[in-house]
PQR file with spaces between the fields and no chain letter, atoms N, CA, C, O and H, PARSE charges and radii, in Angstrom:
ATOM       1  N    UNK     1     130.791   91.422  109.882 -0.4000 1.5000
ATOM       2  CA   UNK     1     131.151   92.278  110.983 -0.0000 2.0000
ATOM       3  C    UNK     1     129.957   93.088  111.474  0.5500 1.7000
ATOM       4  O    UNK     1     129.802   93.206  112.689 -0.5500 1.4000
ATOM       5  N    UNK     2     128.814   93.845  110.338 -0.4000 1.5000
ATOM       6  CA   UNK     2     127.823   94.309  110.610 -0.0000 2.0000
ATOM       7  C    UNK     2     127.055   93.657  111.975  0.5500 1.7000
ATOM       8  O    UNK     2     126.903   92.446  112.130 -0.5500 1.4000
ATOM       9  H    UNK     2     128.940   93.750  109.351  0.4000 1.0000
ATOM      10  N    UNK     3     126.754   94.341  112.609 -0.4000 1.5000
ATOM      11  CA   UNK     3     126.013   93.448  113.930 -0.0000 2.0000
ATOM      12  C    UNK     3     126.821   92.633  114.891  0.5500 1.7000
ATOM      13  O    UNK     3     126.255   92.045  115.813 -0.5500 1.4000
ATOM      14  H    UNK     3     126.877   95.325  112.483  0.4000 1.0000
ATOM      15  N    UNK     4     128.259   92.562  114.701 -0.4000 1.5000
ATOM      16  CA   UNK     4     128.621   91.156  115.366 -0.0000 2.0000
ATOM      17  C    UNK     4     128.470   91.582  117.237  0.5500 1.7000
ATOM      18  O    UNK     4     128.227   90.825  118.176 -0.5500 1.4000
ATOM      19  H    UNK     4     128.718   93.039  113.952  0.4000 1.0000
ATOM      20  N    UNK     5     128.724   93.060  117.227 -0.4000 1.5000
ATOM      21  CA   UNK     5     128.359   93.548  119.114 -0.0000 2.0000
ATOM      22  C    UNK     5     127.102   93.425  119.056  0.5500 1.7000
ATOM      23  O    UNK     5     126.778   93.398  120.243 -0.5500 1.4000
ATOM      24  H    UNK     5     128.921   93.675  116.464  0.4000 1.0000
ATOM      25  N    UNK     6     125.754   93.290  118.164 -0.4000 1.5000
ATOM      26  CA   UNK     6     124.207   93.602  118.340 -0.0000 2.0000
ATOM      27  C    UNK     6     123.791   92.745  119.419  0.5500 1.7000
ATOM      28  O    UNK     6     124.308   91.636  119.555 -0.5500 1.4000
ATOM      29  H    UNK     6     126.018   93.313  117.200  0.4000 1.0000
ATOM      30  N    UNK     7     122.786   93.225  120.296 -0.4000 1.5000
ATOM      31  CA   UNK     7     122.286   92.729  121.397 -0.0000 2.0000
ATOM      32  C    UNK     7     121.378   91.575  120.632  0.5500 1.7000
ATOM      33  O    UNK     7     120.708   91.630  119.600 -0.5500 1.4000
ATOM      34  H    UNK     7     122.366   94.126  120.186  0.4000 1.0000
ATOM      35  N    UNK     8     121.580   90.748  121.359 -0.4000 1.5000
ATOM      36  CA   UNK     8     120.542   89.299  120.692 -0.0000 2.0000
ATOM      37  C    UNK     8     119.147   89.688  120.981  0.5500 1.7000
ATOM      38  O    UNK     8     118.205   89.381  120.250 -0.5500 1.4000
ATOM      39  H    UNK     8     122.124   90.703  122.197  0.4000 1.0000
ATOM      40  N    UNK     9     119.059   90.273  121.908 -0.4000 1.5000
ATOM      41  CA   UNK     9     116.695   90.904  122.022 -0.0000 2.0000
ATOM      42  C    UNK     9     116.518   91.630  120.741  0.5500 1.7000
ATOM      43  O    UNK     9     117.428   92.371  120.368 -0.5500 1.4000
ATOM      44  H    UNK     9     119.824   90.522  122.502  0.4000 1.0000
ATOM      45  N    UNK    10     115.873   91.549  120.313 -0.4000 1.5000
ATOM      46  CA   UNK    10     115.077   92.248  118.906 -0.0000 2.0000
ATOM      47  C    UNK    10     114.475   93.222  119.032  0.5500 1.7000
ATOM      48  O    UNK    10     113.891   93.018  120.096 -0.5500 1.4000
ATOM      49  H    UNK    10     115.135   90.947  120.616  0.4000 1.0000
ATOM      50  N    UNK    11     114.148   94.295  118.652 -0.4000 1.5000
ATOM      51  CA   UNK    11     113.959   95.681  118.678 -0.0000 2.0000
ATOM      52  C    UNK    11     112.044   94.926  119.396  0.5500 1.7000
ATOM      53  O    UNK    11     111.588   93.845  119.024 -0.5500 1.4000
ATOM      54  H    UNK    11     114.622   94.461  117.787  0.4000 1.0000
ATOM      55  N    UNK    12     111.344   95.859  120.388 -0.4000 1.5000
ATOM      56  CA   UNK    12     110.625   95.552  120.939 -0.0000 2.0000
ATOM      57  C    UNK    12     109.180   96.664  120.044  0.5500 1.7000
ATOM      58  O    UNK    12     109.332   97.497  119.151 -0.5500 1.4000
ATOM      59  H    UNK    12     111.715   96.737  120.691  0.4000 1.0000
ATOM      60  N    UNK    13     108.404   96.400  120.459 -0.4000 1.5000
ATOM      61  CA   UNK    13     107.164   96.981  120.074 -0.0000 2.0000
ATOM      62  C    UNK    13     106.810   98.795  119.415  0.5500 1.7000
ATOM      63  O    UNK    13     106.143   99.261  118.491 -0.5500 1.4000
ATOM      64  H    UNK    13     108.280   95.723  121.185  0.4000 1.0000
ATOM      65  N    UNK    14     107.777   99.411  120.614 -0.4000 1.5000
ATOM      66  CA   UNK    14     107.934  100.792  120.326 -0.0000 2.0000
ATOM      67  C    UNK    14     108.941  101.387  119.209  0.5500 1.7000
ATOM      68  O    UNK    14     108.876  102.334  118.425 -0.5500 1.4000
ATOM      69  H    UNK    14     108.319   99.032  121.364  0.4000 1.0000
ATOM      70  N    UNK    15     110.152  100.133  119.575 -0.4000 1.5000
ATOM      71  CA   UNK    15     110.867  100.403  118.663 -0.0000 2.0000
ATOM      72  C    UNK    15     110.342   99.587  116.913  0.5500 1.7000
ATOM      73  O    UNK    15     110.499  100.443  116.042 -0.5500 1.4000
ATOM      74  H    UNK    15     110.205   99.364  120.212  0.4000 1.0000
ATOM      75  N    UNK    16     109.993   98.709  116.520 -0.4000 1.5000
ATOM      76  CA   UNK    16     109.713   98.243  115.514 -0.0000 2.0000
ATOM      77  C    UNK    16     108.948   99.277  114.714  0.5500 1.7000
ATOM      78  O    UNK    16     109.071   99.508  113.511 -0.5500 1.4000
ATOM      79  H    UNK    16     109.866   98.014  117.228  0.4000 1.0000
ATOM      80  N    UNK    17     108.030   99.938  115.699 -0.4000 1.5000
ATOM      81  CA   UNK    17     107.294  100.926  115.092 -0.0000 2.0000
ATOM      82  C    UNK    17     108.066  102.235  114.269  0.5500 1.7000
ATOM      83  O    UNK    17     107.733  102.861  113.262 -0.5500 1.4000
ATOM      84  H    UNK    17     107.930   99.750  116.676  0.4000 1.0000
ATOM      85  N    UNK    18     109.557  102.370  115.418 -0.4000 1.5000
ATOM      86  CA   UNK    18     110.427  103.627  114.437 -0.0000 2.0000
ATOM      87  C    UNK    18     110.883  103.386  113.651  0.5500 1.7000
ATOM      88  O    UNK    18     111.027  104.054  112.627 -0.5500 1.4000
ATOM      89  H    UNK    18     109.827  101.862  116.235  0.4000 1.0000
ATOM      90  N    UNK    19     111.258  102.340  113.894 -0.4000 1.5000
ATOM      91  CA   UNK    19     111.871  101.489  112.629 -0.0000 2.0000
ATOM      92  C    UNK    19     111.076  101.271  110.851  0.5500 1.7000
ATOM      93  O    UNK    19     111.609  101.177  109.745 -0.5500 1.4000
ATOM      94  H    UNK    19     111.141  101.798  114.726  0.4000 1.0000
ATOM      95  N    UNK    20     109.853  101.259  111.213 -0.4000 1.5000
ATOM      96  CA   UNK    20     109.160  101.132  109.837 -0.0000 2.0000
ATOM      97  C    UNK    20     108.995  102.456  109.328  0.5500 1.7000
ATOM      98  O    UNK    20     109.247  102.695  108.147 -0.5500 1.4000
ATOM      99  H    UNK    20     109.421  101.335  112.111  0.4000 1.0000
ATOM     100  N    UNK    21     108.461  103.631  110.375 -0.4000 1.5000
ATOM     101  CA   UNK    21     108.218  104.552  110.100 -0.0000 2.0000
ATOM     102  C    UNK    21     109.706  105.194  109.088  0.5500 1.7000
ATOM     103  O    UNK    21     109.684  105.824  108.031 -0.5500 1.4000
ATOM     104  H    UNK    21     108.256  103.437  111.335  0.4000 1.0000
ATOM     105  N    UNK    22     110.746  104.788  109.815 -0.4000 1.5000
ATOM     106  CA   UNK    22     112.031  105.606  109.197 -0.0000 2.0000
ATOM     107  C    UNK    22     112.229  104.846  107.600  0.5500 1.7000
ATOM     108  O    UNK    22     112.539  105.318  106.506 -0.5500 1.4000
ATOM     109  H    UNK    22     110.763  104.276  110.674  0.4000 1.0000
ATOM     110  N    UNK    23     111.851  103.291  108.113 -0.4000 1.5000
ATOM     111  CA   UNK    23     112.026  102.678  106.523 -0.0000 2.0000
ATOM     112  C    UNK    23     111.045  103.489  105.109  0.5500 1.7000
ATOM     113  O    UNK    23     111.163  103.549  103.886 -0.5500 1.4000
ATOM     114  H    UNK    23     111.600  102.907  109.001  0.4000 1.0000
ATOM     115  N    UNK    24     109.940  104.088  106.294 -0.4000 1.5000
ATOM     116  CA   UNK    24     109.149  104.843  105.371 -0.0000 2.0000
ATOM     117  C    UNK    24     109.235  105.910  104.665  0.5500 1.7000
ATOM     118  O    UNK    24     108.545  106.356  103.748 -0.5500 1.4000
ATOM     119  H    UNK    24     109.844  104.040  107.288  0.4000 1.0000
ATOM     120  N    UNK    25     110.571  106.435  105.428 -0.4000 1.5000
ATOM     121  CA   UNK    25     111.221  107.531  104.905 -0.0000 2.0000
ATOM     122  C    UNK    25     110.748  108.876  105.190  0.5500 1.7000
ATOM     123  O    UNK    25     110.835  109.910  104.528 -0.5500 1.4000
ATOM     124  H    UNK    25     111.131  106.073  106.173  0.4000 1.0000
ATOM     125  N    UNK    26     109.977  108.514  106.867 -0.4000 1.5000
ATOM     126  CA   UNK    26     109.791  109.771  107.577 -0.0000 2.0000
ATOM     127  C    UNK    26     111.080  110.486  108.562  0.5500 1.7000
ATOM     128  O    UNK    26     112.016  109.917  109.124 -0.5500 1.4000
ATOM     129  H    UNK    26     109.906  107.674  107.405  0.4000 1.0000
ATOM     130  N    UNK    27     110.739  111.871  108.522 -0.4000 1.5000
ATOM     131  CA   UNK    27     111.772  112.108  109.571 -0.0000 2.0000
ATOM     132  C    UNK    27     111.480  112.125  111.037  0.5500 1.7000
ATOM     133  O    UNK    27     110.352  111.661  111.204 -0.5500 1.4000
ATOM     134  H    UNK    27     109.979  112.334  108.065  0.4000 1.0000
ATOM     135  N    UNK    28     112.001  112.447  112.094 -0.4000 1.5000
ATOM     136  CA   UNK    28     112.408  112.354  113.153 -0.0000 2.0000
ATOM     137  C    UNK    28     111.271  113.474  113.726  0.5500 1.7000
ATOM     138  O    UNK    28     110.758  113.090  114.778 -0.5500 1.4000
ATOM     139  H    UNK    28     112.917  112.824  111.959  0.4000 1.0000
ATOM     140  N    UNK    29     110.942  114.344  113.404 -0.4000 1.5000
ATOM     141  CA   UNK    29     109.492  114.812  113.691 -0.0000 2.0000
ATOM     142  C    UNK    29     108.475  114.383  113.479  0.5500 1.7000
ATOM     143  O    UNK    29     107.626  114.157  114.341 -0.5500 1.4000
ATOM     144  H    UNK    29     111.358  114.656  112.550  0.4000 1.0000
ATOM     145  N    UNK    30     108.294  114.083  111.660 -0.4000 1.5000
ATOM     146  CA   UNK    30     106.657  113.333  111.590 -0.0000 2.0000
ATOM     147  C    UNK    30     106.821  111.912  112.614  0.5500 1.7000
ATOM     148  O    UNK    30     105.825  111.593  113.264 -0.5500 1.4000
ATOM     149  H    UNK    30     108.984  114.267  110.959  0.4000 1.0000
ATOM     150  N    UNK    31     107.940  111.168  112.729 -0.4000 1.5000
ATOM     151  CA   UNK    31     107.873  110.043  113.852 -0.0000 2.0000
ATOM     152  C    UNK    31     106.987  110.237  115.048  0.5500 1.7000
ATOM     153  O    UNK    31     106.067  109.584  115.542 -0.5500 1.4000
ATOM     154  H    UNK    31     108.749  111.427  112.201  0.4000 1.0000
ATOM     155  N    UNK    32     107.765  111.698  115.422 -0.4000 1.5000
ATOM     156  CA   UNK    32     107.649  111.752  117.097 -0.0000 2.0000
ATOM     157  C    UNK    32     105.827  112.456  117.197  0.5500 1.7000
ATOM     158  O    UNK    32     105.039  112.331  118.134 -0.5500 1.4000
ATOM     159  H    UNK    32     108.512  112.228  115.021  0.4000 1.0000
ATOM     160  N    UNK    33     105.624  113.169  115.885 -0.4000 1.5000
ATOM     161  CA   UNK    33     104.134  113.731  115.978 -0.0000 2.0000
ATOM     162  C    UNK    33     103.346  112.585  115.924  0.5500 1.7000
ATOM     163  O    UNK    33     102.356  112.634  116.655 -0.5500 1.4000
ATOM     164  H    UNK    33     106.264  113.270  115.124  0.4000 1.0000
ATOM     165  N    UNK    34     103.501  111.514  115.238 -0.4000 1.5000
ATOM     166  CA   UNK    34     103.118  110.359  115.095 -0.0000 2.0000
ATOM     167  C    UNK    34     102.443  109.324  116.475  0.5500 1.7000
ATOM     168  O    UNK    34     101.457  108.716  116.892 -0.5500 1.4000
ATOM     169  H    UNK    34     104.304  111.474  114.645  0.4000 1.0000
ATOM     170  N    UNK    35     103.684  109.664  116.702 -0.4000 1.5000
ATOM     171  CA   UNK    35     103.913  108.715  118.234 -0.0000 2.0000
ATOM     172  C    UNK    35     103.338  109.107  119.297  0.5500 1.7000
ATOM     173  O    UNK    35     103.009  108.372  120.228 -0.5500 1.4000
ATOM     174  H    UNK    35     104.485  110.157  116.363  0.4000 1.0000
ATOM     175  N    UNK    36     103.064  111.160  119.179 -0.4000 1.5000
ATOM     176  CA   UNK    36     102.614  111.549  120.550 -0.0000 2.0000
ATOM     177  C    UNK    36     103.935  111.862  121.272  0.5500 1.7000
ATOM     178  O    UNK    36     103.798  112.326  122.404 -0.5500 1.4000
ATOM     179  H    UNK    36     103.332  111.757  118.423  0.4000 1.0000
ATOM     180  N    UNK    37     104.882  111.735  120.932 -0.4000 1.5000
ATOM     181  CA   UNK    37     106.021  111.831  121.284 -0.0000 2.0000
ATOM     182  C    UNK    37     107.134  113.286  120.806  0.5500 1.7000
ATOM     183  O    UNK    37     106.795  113.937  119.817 -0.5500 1.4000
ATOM     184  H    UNK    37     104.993  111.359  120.012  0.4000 1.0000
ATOM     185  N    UNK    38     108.544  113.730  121.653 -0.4000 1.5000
ATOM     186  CA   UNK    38     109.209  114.614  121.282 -0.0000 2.0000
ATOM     187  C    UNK    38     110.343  113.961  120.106  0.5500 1.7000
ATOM     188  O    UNK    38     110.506  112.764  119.868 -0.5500 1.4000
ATOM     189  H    UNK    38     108.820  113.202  122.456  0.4000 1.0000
ATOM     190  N    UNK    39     111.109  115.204  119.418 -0.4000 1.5000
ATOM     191  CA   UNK    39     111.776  114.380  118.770 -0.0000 2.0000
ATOM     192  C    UNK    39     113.030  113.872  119.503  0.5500 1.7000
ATOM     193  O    UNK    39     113.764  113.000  119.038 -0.5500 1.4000
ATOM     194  H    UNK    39     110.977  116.176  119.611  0.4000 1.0000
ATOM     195  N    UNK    40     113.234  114.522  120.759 -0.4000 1.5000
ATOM     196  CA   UNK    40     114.583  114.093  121.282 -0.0000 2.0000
ATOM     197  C    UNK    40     114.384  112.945  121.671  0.5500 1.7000
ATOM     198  O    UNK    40     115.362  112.206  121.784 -0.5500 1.4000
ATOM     199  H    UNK    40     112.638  115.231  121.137  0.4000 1.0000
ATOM     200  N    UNK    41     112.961  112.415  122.016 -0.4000 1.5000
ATOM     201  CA   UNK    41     112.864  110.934  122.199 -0.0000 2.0000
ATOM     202  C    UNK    41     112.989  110.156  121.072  0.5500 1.7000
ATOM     203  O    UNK    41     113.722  109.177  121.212 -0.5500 1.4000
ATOM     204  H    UNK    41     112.167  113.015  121.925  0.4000 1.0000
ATOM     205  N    UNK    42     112.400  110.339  119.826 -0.4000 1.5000
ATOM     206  CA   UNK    42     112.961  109.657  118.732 -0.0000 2.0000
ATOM     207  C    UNK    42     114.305  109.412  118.560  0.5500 1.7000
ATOM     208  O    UNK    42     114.720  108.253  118.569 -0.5500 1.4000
ATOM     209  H    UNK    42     111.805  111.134  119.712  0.4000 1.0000
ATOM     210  N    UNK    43     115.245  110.618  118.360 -0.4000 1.5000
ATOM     211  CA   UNK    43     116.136  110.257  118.674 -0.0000 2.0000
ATOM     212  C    UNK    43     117.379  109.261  119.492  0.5500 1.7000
ATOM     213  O    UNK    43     118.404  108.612  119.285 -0.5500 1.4000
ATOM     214  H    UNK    43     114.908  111.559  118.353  0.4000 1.0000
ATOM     215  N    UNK    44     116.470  109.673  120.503 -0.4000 1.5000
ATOM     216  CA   UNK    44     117.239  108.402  121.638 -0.0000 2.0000
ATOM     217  C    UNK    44     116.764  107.103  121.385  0.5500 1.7000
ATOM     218  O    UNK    44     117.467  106.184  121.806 -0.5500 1.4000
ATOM     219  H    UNK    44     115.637  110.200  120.672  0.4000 1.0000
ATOM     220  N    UNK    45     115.767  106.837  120.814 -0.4000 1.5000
ATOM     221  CA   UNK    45     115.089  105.523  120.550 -0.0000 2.0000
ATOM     222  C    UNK    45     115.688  105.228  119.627  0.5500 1.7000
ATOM     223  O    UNK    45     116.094  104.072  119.748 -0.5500 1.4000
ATOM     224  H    UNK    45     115.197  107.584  120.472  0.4000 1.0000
ATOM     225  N    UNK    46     116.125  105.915  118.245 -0.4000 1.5000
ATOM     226  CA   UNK    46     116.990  105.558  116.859 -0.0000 2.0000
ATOM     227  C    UNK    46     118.233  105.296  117.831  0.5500 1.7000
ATOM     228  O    UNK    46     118.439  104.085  117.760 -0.5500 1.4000
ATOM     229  H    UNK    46     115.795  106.854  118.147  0.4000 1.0000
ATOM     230  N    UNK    47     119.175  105.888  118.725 -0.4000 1.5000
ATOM     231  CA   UNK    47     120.395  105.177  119.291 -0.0000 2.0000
ATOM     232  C    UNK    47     120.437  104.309  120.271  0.5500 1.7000
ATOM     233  O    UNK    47     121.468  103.880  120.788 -0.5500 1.4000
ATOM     234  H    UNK    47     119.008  106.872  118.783  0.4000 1.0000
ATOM     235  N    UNK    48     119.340  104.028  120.554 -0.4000 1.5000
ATOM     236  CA   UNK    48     119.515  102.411  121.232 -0.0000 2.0000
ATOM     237  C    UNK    48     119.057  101.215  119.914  0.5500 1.7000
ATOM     238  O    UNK    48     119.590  100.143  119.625 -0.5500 1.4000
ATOM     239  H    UNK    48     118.503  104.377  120.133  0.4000 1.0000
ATOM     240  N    UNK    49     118.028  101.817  119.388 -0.4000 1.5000
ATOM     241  CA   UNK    49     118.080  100.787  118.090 -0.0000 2.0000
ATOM     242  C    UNK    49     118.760  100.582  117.336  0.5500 1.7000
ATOM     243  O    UNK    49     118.595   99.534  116.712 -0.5500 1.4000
ATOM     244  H    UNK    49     117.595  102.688  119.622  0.4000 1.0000
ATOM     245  N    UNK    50     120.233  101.738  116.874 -0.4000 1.5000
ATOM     246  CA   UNK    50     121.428  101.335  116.496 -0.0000 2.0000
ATOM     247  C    UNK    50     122.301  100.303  117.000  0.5500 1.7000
ATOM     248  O    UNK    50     122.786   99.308  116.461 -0.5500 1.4000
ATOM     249  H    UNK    50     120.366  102.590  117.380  0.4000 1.0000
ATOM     250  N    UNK    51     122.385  100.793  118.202 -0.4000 1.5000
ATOM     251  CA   UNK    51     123.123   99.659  119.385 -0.0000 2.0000
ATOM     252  C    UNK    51     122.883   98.831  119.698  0.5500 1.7000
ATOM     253  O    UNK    51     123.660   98.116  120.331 -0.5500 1.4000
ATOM     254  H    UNK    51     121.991  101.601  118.640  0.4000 1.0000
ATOM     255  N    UNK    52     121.561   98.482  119.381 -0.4000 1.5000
ATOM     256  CA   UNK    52     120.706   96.875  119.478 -0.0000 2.0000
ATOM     257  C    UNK    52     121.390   96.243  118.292  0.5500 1.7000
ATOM     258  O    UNK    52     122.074   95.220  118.327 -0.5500 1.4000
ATOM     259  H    UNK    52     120.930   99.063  118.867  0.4000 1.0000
ATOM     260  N    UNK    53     121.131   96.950  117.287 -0.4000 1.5000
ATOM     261  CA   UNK    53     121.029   96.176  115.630 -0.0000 2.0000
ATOM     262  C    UNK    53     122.394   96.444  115.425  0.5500 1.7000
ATOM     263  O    UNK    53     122.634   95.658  114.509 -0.5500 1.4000
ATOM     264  H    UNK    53     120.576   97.781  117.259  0.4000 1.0000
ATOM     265  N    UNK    54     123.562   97.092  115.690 -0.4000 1.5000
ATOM     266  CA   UNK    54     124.236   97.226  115.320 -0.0000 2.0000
ATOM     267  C    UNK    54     124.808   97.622  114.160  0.5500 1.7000
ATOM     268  O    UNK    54     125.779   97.309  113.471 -0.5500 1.4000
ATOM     269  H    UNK    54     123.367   97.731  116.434  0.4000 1.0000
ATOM     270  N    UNK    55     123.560   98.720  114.144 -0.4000 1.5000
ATOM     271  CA   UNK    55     123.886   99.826  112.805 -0.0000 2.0000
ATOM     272  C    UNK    55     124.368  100.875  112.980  0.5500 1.7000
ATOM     273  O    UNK    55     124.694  100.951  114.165 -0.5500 1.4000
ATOM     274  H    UNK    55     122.771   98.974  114.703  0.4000 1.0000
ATOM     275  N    UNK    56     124.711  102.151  112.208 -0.4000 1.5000
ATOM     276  CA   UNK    56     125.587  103.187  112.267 -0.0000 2.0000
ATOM     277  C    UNK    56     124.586  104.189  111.563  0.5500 1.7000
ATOM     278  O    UNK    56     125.100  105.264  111.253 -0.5500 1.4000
ATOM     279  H    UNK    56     124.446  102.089  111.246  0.4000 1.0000
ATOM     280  N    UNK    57     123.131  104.012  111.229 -0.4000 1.5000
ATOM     281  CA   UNK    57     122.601  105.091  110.663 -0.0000 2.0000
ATOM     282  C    UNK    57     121.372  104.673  109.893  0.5500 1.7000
ATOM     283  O    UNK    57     121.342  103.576  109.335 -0.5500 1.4000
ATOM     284  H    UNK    57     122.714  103.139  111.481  0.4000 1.0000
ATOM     285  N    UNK    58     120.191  105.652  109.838 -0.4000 1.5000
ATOM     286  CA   UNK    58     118.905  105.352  109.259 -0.0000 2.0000
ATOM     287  C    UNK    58     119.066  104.682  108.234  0.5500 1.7000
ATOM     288  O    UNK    58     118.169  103.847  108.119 -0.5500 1.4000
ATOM     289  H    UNK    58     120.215  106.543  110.291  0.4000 1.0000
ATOM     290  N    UNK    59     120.091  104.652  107.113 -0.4000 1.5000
ATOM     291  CA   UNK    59     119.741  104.341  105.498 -0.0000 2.0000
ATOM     292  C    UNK    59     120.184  102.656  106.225  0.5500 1.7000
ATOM     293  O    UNK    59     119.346  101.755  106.184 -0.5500 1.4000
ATOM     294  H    UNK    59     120.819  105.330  107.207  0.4000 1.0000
ATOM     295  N    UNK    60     121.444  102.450  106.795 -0.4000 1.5000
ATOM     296  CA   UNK    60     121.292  101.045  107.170 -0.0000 2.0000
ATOM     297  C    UNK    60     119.941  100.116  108.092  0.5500 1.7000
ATOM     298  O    UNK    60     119.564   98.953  107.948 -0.5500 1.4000
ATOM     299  H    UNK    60     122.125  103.182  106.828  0.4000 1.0000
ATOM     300  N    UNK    61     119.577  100.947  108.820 -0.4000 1.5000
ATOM     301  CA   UNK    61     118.165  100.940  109.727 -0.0000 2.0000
ATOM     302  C    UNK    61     117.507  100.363  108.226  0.5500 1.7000
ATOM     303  O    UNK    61     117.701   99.182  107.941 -0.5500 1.4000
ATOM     304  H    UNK    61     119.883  101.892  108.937  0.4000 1.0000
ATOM     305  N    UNK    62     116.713  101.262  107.270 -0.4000 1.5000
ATOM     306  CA   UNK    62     116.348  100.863  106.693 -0.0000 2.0000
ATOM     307  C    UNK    62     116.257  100.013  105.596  0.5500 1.7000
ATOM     308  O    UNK    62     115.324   99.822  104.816 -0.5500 1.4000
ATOM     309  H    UNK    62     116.555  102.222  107.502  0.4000 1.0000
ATOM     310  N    UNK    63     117.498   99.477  105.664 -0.4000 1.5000
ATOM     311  CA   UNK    63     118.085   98.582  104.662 -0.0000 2.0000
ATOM     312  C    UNK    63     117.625   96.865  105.108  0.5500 1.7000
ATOM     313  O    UNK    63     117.323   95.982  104.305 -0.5500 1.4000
ATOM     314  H    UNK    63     118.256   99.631  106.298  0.4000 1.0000
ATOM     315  N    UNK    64     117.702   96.715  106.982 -0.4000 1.5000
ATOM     316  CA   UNK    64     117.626   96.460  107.399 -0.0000 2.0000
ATOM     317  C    UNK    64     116.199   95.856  107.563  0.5500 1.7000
ATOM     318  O    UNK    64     115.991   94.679  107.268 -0.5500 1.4000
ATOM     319  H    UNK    64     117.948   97.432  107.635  0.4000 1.0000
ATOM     320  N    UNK    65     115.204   96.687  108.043 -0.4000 1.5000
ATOM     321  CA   UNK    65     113.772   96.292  107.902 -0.0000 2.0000
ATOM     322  C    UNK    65     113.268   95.676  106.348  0.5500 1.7000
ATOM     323  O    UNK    65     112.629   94.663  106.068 -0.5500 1.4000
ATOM     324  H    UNK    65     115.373   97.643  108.282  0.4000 1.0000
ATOM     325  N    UNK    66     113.900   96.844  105.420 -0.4000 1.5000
ATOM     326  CA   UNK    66     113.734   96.083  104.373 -0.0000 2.0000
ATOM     327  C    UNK    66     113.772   94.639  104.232  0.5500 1.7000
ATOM     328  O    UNK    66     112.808   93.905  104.015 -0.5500 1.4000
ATOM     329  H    UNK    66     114.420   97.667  105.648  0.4000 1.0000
ATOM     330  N    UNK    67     115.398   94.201  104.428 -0.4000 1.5000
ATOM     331  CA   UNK    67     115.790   92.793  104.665 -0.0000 2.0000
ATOM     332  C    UNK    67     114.580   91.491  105.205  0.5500 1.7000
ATOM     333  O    UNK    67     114.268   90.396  104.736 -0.5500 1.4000
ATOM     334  H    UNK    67     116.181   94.797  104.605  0.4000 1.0000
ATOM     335  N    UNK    68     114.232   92.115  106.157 -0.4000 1.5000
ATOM     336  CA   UNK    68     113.521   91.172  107.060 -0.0000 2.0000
ATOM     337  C    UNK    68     112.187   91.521  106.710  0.5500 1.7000
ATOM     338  O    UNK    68     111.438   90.661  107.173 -0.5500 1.4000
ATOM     339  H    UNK    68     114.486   93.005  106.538  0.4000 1.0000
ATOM     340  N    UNK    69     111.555   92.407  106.095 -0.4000 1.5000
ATOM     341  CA   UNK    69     110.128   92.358  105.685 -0.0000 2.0000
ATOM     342  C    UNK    69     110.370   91.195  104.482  0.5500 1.7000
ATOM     343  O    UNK    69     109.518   90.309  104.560 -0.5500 1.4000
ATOM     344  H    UNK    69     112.163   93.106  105.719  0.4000 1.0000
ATOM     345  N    UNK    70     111.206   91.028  103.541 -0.4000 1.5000
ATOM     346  CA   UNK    70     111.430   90.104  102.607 -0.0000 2.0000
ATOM     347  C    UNK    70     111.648   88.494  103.397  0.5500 1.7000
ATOM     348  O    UNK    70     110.937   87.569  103.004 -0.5500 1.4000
ATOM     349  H    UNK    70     111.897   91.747  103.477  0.4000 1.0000
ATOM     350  N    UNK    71     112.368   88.327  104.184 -0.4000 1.5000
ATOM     351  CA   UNK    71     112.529   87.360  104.928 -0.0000 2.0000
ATOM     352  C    UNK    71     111.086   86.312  105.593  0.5500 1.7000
ATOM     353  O    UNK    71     110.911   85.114  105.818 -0.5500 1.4000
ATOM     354  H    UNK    71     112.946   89.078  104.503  0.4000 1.0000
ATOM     355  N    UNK    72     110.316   87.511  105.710 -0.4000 1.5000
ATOM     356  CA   UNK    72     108.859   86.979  106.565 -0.0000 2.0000
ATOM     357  C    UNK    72     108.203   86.788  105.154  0.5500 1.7000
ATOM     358  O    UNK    72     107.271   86.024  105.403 -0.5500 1.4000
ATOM     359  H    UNK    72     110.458   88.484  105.527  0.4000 1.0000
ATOM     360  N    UNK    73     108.178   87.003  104.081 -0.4000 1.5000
ATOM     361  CA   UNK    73     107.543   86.939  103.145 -0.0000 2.0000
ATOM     362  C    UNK    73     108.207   85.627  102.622  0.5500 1.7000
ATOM     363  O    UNK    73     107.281   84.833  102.460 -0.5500 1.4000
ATOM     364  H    UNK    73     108.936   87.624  103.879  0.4000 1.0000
ATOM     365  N    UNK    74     109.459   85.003  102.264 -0.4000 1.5000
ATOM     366  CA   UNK    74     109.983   83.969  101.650 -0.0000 2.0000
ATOM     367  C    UNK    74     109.651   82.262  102.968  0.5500 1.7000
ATOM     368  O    UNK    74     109.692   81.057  102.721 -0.5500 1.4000
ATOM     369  H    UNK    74     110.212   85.648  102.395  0.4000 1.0000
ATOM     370  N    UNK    75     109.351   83.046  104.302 -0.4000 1.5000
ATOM     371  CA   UNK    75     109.308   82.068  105.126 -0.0000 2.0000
ATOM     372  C    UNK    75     107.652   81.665  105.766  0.5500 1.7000
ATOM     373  O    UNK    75     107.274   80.797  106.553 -0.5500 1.4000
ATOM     374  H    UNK    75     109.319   84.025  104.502  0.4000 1.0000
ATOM     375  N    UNK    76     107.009   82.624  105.091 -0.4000 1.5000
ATOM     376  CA   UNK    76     105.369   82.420  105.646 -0.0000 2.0000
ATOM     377  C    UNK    76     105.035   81.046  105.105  0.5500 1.7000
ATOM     378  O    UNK    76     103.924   80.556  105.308 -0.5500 1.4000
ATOM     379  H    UNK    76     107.316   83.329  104.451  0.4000 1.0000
């Protein structure tokens, strides 16, 4: 059921980047200081990347990247 609404495009360049950062287990400020960016934009970028991936929250976000950093590693 996880994902079954997820948009078929794959999180794009800006987003892949929040995505690791959060897998990294930064918050939503060091992101956005990171980025050059505010955090309300992080924010909004974590809820379209929910709605892409069809997750409900960072620990799945990062469960997630996890997943697929393993994936590129079993398929190189």
């Amino acid at each position: 059921m996880l994902g079954e609404t997820a948009n078929r495009r794959g999180p794009n360049e800006r987003e892949q980047l929040i995505i690791q950062r959060v897998a990294e287990g930064c918050k939503n400020r060091e992101i956005a200081d990171s980025l050059g960016t505010t955090e309300h934009v992080v924010k909004n970028y974590l809820r379209l990347i929910y709605d892409k991936l069809g997750l409900w929250n960072r620990v799945e976000l990062a469960l997630w990247y996890e997943a697929r950093q393993h994936e590129q590693v079993y398929h190189a």
